[in-house]
Every structure is written in structure tokens, then in C-alpha cells.
N, C-alpha and C positions, 0 to 999 in steps of 0.2 A: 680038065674038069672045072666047069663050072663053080665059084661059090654064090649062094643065095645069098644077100645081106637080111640078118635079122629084123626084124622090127623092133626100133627102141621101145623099152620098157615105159609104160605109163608114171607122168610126174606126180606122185602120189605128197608131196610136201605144200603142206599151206600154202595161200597164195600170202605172202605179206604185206601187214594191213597201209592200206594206203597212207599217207600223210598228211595229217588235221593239220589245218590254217592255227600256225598262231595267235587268238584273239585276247589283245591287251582287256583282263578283267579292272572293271572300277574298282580303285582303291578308295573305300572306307575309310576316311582317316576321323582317329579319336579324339575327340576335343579333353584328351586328360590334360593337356597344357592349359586349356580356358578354364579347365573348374582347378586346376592348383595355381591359376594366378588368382581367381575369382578369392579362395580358400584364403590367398596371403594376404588382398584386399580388406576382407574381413576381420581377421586379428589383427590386421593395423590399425582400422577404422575402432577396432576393440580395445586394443593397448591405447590408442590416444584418448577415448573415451574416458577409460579406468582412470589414466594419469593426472585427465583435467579433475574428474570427478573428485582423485583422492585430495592434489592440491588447492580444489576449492574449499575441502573439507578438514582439513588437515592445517590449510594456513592461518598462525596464530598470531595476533597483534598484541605489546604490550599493551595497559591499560592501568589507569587508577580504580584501583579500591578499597572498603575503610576496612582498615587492620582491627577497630574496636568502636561498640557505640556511643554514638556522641550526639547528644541534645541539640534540637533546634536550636537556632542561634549562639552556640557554640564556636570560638575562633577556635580551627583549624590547627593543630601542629605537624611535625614531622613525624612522629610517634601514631596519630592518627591515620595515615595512611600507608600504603601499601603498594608493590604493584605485582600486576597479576595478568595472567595469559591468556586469552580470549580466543578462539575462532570468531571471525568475522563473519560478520551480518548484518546487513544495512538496517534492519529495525530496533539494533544495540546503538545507540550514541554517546558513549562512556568516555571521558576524560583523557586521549591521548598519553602516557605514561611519561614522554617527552615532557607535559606542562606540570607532574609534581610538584613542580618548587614554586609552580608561581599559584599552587592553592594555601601554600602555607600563608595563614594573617588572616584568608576570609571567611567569613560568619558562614555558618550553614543556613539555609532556608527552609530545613527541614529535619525530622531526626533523622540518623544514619544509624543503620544497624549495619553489625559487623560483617563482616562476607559480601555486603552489596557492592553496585557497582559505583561509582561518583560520576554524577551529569553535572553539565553545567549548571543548568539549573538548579541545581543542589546548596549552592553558593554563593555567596554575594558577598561585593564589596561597598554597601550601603551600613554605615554602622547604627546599632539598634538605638541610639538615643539621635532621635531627628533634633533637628532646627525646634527652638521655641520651650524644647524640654528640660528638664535638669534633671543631674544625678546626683539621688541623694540613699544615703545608706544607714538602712536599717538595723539595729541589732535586736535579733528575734531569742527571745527563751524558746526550751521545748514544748512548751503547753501553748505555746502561740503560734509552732509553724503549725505546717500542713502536713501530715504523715504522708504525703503525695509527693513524690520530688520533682519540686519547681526547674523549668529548664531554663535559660535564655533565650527571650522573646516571647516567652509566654505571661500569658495576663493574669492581672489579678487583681482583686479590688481591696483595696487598705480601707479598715474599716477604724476608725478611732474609737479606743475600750480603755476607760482610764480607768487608773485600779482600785478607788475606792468607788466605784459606780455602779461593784456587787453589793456592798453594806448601804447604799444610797444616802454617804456623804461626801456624796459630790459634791465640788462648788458648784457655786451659780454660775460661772463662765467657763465653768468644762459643759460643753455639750456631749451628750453621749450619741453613737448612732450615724453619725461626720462619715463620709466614705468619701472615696479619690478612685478615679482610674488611676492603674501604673502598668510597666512592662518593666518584666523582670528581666536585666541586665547581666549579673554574676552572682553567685552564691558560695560563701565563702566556706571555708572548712568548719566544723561543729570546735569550741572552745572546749577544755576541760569542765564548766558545765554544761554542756553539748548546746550552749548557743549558738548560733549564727550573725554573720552579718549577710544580709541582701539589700545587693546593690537596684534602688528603682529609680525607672523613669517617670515624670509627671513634667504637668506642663508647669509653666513657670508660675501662672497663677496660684497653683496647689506646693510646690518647692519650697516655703516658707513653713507652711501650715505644715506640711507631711515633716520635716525638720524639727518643727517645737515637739511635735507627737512624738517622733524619736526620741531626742533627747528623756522626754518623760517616762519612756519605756510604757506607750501606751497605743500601741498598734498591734493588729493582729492583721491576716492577712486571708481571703478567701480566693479561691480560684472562681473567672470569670467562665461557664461553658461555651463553647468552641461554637462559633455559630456556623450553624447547620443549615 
């Protein structure tokens, strides 16, 4: 007896999917390394900014300045100045703090008020009685100064007022009316009748004449205006 051979069964299973080509995809790459070095560029360029900024603004120089006010042509003491702390700024040229000692002796050339700064120019070593002048010192009652306080350097004109020259028995050789330039040098402390002495300059011509008038007790003294 014969066998028939079957016929195999139909392949009824997917066919499996073929094999796609590996293709290398371009890689993207993200510049975050460029913008956080760019980022730390930044704050550096920011912090040395700030740094210069604050040390320009921040760095302080000693300097001279006046502790108390003191009259034109006033000499200088140690008690008169000060020193004091500055930020710097090229349009301040105030007194190095270093040269203190060598302001001590010289006249001012201007008044100083307290808190300013002290320039060179503020001071000088030129003394207020020049060549050709004399000093001579007055003693003034109270009904003859100036209710003005006279500084050092400042002008004034001596006016000769002899004291019988209100009831007009004057002599014949007092002239009334006599005036002198001078520059006022020192003024002294008021006396217990609150006189003074003021020390003036005149030229030598007038140092004679302004001398007899002192001694007479017959001088009064007016303030020259400040020519303008």
C-alpha cells in the first residue's frame, strides 16, 4: 500500500521585515559651552568694572584743611589747621597733608573759613609790611575803632582827629582833616578799657607823622572799600 505524501500546510507567519541600512543622523551639537563661557566673560568684564569704578571712587588722599576761621593776612598756626580726607579729583588742588608743617609761619592771602580746603595759593611767604614801610602802633579807644573787625592786610585810612578840634580850640598847627594810607598788620587784644593797639603799615614818609598822631591819642581810623 501505497502512502500519498501530504501537501505541506501553507506559511501563514509574517514575512520579517527586512533590514534598514544604518544611516549615521547629524548630530546637533549645543553651543551651551559658548554662551556659559560668553556668561563668565561677562561678570568678569562686570566685576573688574565695578572694582575700578569703586577704587576710583572710594580712594581717599590726606589733605590740609582749616580747623577755624582766620582773617586775611593772618600767620598761620598749628591750631589753625587740620587734616582731612578727600576722594580724589583732579579739579581739587588742596595742600598735600604731608606739607602741614611747612604752612605753619605763612600769612594767608585770603580769609579761611573753617571746613575749607587750604590751596597754595591761600598763603604766602611775602610779609605784609614791604620794603620802604614802617611799623608803627596805634592805641585806639572804643569810640575810635571800627565796630568792623579789622583783619591783617586789610586797608584803612588814618584819618588825623585831634581832640579839641570838636569845641574848635584847636591850635594853629594841628591841622584837622590829615589822612595816610596804611595796612593793617596785627590787632591786639581790647585792654580793660576795651582799647586796642593796631599795629599799621605806612610808608616811611607818613611813619613820623602817623607816630606824633599816636602818641596824642588823635587818630581814628576808616575802612578803605575793596576796589571792585
Amino acid at each position: 500500500m501505497s502512502t500519498t505524501a501530504k501537501p505541506s500546510a501553507p506559511d501563514t507567519a509574517p514575512p520579517a521585515p527586512a533590514p534598514q541600512s544604518l544611516v549615521r543622523q547629524p548630530v546637533v551639537r549645543r553651543r551651551r559651552s559658548s554662551w556659559i563661557a560668553l556668561g563668565v566673560a561677562v561678570i568678569c568684564i562686570s566685576g573688574a568694572a565695578g572694582g575700578w569704578l569703586y577704587t576710583e571712587t572710594s580712594h581717599r588722599e590726606p589733605v590740609v584743611a582749616v580747623a577755624r576761621d582766620v582773617p586775611m593776612g593772618a600767620e598761620l598756626r598749628a591750631e589753625d589747621l587740620v587734616e582731612a580726607q578727600i576722594a580724589t579729583d583732579p579739579a581739587l588742588t588742596p595742600v598735600p597733608a604731608r606739607d602741614l608743617n611747612k604752612l605753619i609761619g605763612k600769612r594767608t592771602t585770603v580769609g579761611l573759613a573753617r571746613g575749607s580746603l587750604l590751596t597754595r595759593s591761600s598763603v604766602t611767604d611775602e610779609p605784609l609790611v614791604k620794603a620802604g614801610e614802617q611799623l608803627v602802633g596805634v592805641s585806639l579807644t572804643p569810640s575810635r575803632l571800627l565796630a568792623t573787625r579789622l583783619s591783617p592786610g586789610q586797608k584803612v585810612k588814618v584819618i588825623h582827629t585831634p581832640k579839641d578840634s570838636a569845641t574848635g580850640a584847636a591850635d594853629d598847627d594841628k591841622e584837622t582833616g590829615q589822612s595816610m594810607q596804611a595796612t593793617v598788620i596785627e590787632v591786639g587784644r581790647p585792654d580793660n578799657s576795651g582799647a586796642r593797639v593796631v599795629d599799621l603799615a605806612v610808608t616811611q614818609l607818613d611813619g613820623t607823622r602817623l607816630a606824633i598822631w599816636a602818641a596824642a591819642g588823635e587818630v581814628t581810623l576808616s575802612i578803605v572799600p575793596a576796589e571792585g
